[in-house]
C-alpha positions in Angstrom: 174.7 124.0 139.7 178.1 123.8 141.6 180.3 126.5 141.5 183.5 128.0 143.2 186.4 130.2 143.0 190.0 129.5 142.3 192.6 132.4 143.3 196.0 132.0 141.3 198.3 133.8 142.6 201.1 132.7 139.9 201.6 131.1 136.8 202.5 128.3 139.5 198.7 128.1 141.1 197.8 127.7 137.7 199.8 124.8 137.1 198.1 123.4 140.5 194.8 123.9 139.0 196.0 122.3 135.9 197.1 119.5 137.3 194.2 118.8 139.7 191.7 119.4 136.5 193.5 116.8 134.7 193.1 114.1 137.8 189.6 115.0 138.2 188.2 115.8 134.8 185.8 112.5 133.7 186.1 110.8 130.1 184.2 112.5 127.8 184.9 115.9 129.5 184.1 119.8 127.7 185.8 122.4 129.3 184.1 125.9 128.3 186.9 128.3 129.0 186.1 131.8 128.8 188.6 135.0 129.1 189.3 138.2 128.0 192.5 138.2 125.6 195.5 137.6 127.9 193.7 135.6 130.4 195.3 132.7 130.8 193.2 130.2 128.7 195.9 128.5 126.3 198.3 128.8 129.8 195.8 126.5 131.5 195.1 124.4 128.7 199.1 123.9 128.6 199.2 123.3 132.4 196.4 120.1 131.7 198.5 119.2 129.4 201.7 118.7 131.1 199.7 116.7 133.9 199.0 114.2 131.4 202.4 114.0 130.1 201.7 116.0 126.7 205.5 117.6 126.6 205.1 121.3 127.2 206.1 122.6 123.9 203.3 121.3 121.6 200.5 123.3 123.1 200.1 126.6 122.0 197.2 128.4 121.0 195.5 126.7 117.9 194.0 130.2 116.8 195.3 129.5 112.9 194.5 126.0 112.7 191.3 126.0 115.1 191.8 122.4 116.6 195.0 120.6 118.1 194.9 117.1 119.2 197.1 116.1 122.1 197.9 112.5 123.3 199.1 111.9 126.5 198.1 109.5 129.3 194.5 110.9 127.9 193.5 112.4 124.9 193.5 116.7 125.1 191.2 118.2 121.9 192.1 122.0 122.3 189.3 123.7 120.5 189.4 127.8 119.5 187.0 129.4 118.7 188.4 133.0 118.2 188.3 133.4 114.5 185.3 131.5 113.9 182.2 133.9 112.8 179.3 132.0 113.4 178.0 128.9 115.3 177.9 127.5 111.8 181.5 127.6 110.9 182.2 125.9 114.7 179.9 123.2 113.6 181.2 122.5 110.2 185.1 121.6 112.2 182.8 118.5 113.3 183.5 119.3 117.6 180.6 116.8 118.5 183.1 113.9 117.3 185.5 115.4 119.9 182.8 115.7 122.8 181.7 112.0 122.2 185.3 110.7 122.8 186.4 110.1 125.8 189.2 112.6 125.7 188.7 116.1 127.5 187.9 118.8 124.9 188.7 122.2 125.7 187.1 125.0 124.0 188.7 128.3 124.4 186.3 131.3 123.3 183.1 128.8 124.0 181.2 131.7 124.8 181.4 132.5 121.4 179.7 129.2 120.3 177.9 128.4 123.8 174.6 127.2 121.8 177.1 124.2 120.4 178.3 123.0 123.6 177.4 119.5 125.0 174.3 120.5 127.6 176.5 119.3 130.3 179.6 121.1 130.9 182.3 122.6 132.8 182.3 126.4 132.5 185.7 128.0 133.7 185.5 132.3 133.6 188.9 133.5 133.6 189.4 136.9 134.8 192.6 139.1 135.3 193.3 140.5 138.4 196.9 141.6 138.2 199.8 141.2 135.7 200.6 137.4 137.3 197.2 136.5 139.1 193.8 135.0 137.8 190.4 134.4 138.9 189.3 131.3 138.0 185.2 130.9 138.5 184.6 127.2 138.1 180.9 126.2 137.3 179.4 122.9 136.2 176.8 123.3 133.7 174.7 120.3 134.3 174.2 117.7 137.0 177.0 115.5 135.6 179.7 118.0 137.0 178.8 118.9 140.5 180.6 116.2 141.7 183.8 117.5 139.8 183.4 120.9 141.1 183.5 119.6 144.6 186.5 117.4 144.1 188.1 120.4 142.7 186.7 123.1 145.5 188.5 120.3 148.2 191.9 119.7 146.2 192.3 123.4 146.1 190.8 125.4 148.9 188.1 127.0 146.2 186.0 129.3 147.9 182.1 127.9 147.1 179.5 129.9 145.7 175.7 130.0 146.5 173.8 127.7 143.4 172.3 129.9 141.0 
C-alpha cells in the first residue's frame, strides 16, 4: 500500500489538492474520505468539483438526501454516509451502481460502511490541525492505486509514508 501526507495550510491548498485529485483520479474511482465533523470532507469534495467544471454552488453536503450526482467534464457521485445506521441501509441506496461507473464516487463517512467499499480504494483521513489547516493522509487501498498515490505525492510535495 502507498501512502503519503498532504499538509494544507488553507482552504487554498485544499483547492490544489482538489484539483490535482481530479487530474489524477482513474475512471471508476472510490474515494473513502474519513474526518471528524468540521474536517473538510464536503470542502474537498467541492474543490474536485470545481476542477471538473461542476459550478461551485451545487455541492454541498448531501447529508438529507444521502447521494448527489454531479456532471462535469466527468461524472462526481458524492455519497454520505452520516445518517445511515447500518451497512444495510448504505446498501439498499444501490452505491455498487455508482462504483461500477466510470465516474469518481466519493463517500464521505466511509468508515462508517468500510465493509461496503469496492476492495480497491482510495482512503483519504482528514484531520484538523488548526482553525484553517488539514492533514490529509492519502492511502491506496489495493494495488490499483499506488500509482495514483505517487502521481499525487509528486504533484504536491506529499511527504511518503513507510507501507504498512
Amino acid at each position: 500500500m502507498s501512502e503519503c501526507v498532504f499538509h494544507a495550510e488553507d482552504e487554498s491548498a485544499t483547492a490544489a489538492l482538489g484539483k490535482v485529485l481530479a487530474e489524477t483520479l482513474l475512471e471508476g474511482t472510490t474515494v473513502a474520505l474519513i474526518g471528524e465533523l468540521g474536517a473538510g470532507k464536503t470542502r474537498l469534495v467541492q474543490a474536485i468539483a470545481a476542477a471538473l467544471d461542476i459550478p461551485a454552488g451545487e455541492v454541498v453536503s448531501p447529508s438529507f438526501l444521502l447521494i448527489q450526482e454531479y456532471h462535469g467534464r466527468r461524472d462526481l457521485y458524492h455519497i454520505d454516509a452520516f445518517r445511515l445506521r447500518s451497512e444495510d441501509e448504505f446498501l439498499a441506496l444501490g452505491p455498487e451502481e455508482y462504483f461500477a461507473s466510470p465516474g469518481i464516487t466519493v463517500v464521505e463517512w466511509a468508515d462508517r460502511v468500510s465493509d461496503c467499499l469496492p476492495p480497491e480504494h482510495l482512503e483519504i483521513r482528514i484531520a484538523i490541525i488548526s482553525p484553517h489547516a488539514r492533514r490529509f493522509q492519502i492511502r491506496a487501498v489495493g494495488k490499483r492505486f499506488d500509482a495514483v498515490v505517487e502521481q499525487l505525492s509528486r504533484a504536491l510535495g506529499c511527504e511518503r509514508l513507510e507501507a504498512r
